[in-house]
N, C-alpha and C positions, 0 to 999 in steps of 0.2 A: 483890695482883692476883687477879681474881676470873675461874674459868676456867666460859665459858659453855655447856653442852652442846646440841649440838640435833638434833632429832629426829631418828633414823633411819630411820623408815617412807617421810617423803617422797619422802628422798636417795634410798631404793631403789627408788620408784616411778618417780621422775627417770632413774634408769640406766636401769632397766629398757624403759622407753616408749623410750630413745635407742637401748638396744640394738636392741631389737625394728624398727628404723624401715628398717633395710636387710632385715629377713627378706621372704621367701615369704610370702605369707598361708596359713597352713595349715603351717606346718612346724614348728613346734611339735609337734602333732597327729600329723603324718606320723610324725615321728620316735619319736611316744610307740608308734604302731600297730606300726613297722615292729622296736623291740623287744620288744613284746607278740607279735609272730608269730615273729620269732625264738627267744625263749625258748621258746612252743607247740610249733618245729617241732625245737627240737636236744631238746626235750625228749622229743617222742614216739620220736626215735631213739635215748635213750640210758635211758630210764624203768628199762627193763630191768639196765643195767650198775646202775644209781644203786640201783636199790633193791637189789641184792646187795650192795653197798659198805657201806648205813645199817643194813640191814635182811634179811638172810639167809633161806632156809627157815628154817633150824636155826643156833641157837648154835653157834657153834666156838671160843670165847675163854674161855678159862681164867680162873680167881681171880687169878693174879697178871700174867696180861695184858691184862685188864680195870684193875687196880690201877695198870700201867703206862702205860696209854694216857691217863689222867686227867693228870699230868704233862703229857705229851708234847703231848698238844695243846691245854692251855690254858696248858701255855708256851710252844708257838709263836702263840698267840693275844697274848700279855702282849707277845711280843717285838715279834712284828708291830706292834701299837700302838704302840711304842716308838719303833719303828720311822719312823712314817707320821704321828709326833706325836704323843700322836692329837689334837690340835687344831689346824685348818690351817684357810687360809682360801683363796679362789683370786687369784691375783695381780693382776688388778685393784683387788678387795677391799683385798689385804693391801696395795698402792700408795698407795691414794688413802685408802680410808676408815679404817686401822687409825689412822693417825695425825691424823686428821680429829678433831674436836671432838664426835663422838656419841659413845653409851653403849658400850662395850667390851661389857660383859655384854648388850646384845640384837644387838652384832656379832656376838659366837661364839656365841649359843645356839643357832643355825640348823646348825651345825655337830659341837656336843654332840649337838643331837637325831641328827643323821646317824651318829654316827660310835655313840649307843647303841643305834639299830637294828641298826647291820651285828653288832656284837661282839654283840646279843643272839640275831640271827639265826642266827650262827658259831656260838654258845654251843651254842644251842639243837641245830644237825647236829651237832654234838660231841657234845654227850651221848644224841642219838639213836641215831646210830652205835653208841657205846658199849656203849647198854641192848641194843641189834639184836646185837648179837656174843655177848655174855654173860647175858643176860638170858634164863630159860623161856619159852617161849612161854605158860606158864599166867600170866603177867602179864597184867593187864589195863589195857583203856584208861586208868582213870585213874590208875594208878598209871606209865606212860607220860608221859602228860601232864603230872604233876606232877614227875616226874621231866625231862623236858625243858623245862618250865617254872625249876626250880631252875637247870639249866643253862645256860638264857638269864641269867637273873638274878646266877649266878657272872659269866658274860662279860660285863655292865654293870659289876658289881666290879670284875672288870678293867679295864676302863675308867679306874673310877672312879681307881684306883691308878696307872693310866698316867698319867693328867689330874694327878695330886699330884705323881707323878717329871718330869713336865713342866715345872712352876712350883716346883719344891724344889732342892733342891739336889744334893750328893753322893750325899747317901742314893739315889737312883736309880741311881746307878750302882751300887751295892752290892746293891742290889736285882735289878736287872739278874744282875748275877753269880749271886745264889741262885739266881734261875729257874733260870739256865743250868745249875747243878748238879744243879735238878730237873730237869730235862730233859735231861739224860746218865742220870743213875738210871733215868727209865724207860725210856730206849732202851738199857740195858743188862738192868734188869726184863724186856724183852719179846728181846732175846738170848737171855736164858736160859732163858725161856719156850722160845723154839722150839726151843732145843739139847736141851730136856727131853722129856719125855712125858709133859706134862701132862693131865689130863683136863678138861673143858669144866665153868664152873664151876655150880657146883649152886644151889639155892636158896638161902632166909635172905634173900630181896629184903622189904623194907618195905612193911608194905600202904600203902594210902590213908589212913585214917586213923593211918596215924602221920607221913606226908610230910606232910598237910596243915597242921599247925602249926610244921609247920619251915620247909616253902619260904614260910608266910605268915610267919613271922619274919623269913624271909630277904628276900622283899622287902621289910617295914616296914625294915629296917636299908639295906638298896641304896635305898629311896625316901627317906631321911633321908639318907644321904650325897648323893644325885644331890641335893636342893635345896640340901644347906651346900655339894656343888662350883660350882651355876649363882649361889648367894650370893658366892662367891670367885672368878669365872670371871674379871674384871679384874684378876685379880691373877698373870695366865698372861704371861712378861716378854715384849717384841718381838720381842728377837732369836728366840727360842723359836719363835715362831708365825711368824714371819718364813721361818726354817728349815725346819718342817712346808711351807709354802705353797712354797717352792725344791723339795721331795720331791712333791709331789703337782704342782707343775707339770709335772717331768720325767717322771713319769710317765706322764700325758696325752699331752706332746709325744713318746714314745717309742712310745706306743701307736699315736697318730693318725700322725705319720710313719714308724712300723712300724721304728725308728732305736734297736737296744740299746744301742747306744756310747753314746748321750745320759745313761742311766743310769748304766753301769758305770762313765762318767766321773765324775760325780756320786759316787757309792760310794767311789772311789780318791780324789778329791780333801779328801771330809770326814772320811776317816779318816786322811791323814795328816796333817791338818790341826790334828787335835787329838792329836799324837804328838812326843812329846821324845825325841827321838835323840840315840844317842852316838854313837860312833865305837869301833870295834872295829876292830882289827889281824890282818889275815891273813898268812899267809906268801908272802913276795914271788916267790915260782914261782908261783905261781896268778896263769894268766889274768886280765886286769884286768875283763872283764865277767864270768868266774866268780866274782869278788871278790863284784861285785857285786852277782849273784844270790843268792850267799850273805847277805850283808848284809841282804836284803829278806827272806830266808826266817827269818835271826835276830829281826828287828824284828817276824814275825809267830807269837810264838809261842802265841798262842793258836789261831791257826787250823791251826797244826800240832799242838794236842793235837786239836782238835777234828776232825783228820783221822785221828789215831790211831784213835780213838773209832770211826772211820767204818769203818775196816776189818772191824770185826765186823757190820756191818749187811749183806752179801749171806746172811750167817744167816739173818736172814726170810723170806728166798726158798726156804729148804729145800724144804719143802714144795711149791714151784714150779716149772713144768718147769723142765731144768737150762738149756736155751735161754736162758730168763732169765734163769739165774744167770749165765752166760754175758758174756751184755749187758752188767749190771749191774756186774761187775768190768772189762769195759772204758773203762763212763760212768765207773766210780770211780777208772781208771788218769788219762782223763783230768783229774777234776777235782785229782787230788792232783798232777800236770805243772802244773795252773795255777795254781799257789799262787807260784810264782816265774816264770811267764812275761809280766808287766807288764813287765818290762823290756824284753822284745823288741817290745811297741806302741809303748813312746814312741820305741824306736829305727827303728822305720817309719813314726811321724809326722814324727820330727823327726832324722834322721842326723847333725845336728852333731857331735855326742860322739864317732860314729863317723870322723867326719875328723879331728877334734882327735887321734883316738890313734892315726889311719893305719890302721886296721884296714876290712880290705875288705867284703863285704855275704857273701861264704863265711866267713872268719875271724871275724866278728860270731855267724852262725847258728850255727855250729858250736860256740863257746862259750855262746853262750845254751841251746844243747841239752843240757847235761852238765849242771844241778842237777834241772832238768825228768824228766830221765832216770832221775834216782838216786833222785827223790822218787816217779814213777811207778812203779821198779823195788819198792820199798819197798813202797811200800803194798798191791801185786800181791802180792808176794810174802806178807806178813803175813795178806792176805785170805783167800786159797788155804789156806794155811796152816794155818790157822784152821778153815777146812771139810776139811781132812782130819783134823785133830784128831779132831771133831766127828764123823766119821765119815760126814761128807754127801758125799763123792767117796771114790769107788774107790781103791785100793793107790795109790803110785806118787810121784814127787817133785813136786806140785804147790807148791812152794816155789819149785825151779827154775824151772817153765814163771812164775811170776809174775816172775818178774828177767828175763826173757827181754823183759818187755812193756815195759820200761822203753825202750827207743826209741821204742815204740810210742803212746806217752802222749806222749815228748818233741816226737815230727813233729807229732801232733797239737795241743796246748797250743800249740806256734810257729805254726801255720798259722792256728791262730786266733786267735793276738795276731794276727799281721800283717794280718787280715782290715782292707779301708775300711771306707766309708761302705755301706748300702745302696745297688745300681743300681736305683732306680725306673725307668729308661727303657725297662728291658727289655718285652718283648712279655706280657701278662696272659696270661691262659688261661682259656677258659670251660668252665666246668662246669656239673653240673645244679643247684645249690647258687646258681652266680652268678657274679661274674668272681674272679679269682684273682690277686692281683699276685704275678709270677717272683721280682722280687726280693731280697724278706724272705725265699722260701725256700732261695734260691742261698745267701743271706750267712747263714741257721743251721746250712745242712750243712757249707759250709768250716771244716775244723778237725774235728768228728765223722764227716767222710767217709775221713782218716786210719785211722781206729781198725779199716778194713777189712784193715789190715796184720798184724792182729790175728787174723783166720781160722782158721788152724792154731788157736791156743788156742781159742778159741769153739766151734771142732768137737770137741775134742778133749774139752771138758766136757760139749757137747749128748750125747754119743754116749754116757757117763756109765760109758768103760772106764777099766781100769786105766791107768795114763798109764805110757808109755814111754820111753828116754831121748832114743829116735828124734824123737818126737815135739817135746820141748824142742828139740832141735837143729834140726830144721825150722822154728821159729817163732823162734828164736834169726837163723835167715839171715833168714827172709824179714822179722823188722823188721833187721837190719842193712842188709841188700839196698835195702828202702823209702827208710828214712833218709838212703842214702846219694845214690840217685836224687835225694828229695827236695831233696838241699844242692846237688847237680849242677845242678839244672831251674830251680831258682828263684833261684840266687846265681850271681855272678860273680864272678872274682880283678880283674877292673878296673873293677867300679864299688861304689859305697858305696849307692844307696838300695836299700830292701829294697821296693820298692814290689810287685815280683811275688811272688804267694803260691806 
């Protein structure tokens, strides 16, 4: 049986005229102008920050934090594509025409070419960045250029290599893993960069003529792989591309109705989707939803090394007002609370479990709050820790004021599991900019508006004195104090849904 293929030019002329037949005349246009002014106008406001970021007066980055950041962000570049496919199609496409009778390979070339601009564009501010941090200013432009030229052309490799783990098999996954260990190596490399007193790195940069025959090799090898991958591009399986097109749709839909749950749901469903559980035995005095927190934090142990790992990163900040160091071990309290607080959303979507075991919407919270707690107290505590080692904070038991924060993480991590839907209906707000929907910004402070219980600590680092024991113990009540409010205000002993935050 003979399979007939046919053209795909026309089919897309065909959509296209049908889609178009409901538009505006002129929105098209509209829409191209009104992100061409957009971009002009966030740009002239922010030129200034942007060019400190890529491109400094003066170098400040050291040989081995320079060395460091090569990793760090071309493996979050690797992942990302991993991430996002990288070969995706948009779900009408991937509906109608993937399984339709035309060329697969002039299906996704359209696609390839997109997704080898962006990663060459990323490349490219990556290794801009880079040269701008570490690099003499006695560089010149074309060794700049060729140097940010090379950079683009690594991030089409990467691509390239993403596109093969795409359509391959295990090996991706394993690969996957290396990054990831390159990419601890350099966020430990630039750790200890900053705990150091390193000097800003010196010369020994490569003229022009010796980059030019490297990155022109380099791209004769990326241009010989990019035509053997668009020669193999049908050979990328369905479900694969199927999958990309479910992650780039949710996307869209989260962006345009301004809806995270769309995502994060997305995220929790396809990871435990590809996950083999056992059953593990806990001791029968333990709380049954403490059980159960537990259980979820065992089945995630890699995100609990990788929270490890994280504790060292308000280090960077040294250098920073302590304001921000501040901050930053707050955002970190909470994000280590919500490594086990998935369980308390599905128990505010769906309270079943919670009647099945007669446990009330107080009795619920309140055990949901104790791993969140222990895991916030923990990582506070080790952070802090850490920077007084280091000798970036003053005398004093910054160990203990980090245990202290562990309620402090836990109210928060629960307030924002329990978080709905966005309230679109709320009242906009005009500003000079344009209107403003209330909404999305109500539903991103819920949960981070907790972390204000946190205070006493935040001051008690900005101020950058010896820490007291006075001190701990005041931030000790006032998250005991919070927490306890918060189990009062928002739970009941006679009903089960958790519906109020």
């Amino acid at each position: 049986m003979s399979t007939v293929t046919v053209p795909l030019a026309p089919i897309r002329r065909w959509i296209g005229r049908r889609q178009s037949a409901h538009r505006e005349r002129g929105a098209t246009a509209g829409n191209i102008y009104f992100a061409l002014l957009f971009v002009a106008i966030v740009g002239g406001m922010v030129h200034k920050q942007l060019a400190v970021v890529f491109w400094p007066s003066a170098p400040n980055a050291s040989g081995l934090a320079a060395a460091s950041l090569i990793p760090v962000l071309f493996g979050l570049l690797y992942l990302a594509l991993r991430r996002f496919g990288p070969l995706a199609l948009s779900r009408p496409a991937a509906s109608w025409l993937l399984p339709a009778p035309v060329s697969r390979r002039r299906l996704l070339l359209p696609s390839l070419r997109l997704a080898a601009i962006v990663a060459a564009v990323v490349g490219a501010l990556f290794g801009l960045a880079i040269v701008g941090h570490a690099a003499p200013r006695t560089l010149g432009g074309r060794e700049v250029a060729l140097l940010g030229t090379g950079a683009a052309l690594i991030g089409i490799a990467l691509l390239l290599v993403a596109l093969a783990a795409q359509a391959g098999g295990r090996w991706g996954d394993r690969l996957d893993a290396v990054i990831s260990l390159l990419l601890a190596a350099g966020l430990a490399g630039l750790v200890t960069d900053a705990s150091a007193t390193g000097s800003v790195a010196a010369g020994g940069w490569p003229s022009a003529t010796t980059l030019l025959p490297l990155v022109g090799t380099l791209a004769l090898v990326v241009g010989l792989l990019f035509a053997w991958s668009v020669r193999g591009l049908a050979r990328t399986p369905n479900e694969r591309i199927l999958e990309a097109a479910k992650t780039a749709g949710t996307l869209f839909d989260s962006a345009f109705g301004v809806e995270p749950s769309f995502l994060t749901d997305m995220i929790e469903r396809r990871y435990w989707a590809r996950r083999h559980l056992r059953s593990v035995r806990f001791p029968a005095r333990l709380p049954v939803l403490v059980t159960q927190d537990l259980l979820l934090v065992a089945r995630r142990r890699r995100r609990l090394l990788w929270l490890a790992l994280a504790a060292a990163l308000p280090v960077l900040l040294a250098a920073a007002p302590a304001a921000l160091v501040g901050i930053a071990i707050l955002l970190g309290t909470l994000m280590a609370a919500t490594t086990s607080a998935g369980n308390a959303k599905t128990d505010a979507g769906n309270p079943v479990l919670l009647r099945l075991l007669g446990l009330t919407s107080r009795q619920a919270v309140l055990q949901r709050m104790w791993v969140p707690g222990v895991l916030a107290a923990l990582w506070s505590a080790a952070s802090l820790g850490l920077l007084s080692a280091l000798g970036d904070l003053p005398t004093g038991p910054w160990w203990a004021l980090g245990l202290t924060l562990g309620p402090v993480g836990a109210v928060a991590a629960i307030r924002r599991a329990r978080v709905g839907f966005v309230r679109n209906e709320l009242l906009p707000l005009d500003t000079p900019m344009g209107t403003v929907s209330t909404g999305p910004l109500v539903n991103a402070a819920i949960g981070p508006d907790a972390l204000l219980l946190g205070l006493p600590a935040l001051v008690a680092i900005a101020q950058h004195h010896p820490l007291s024991w006075t001190s701990v113990v005041v931030q000790a009540v006032v998250g005991g104090v919070g927490a306890r409010a918060y189990l009062a205000g928002t739970t009941a002993t006679d009903r089960v849904e958790l519906s109020s935050r």
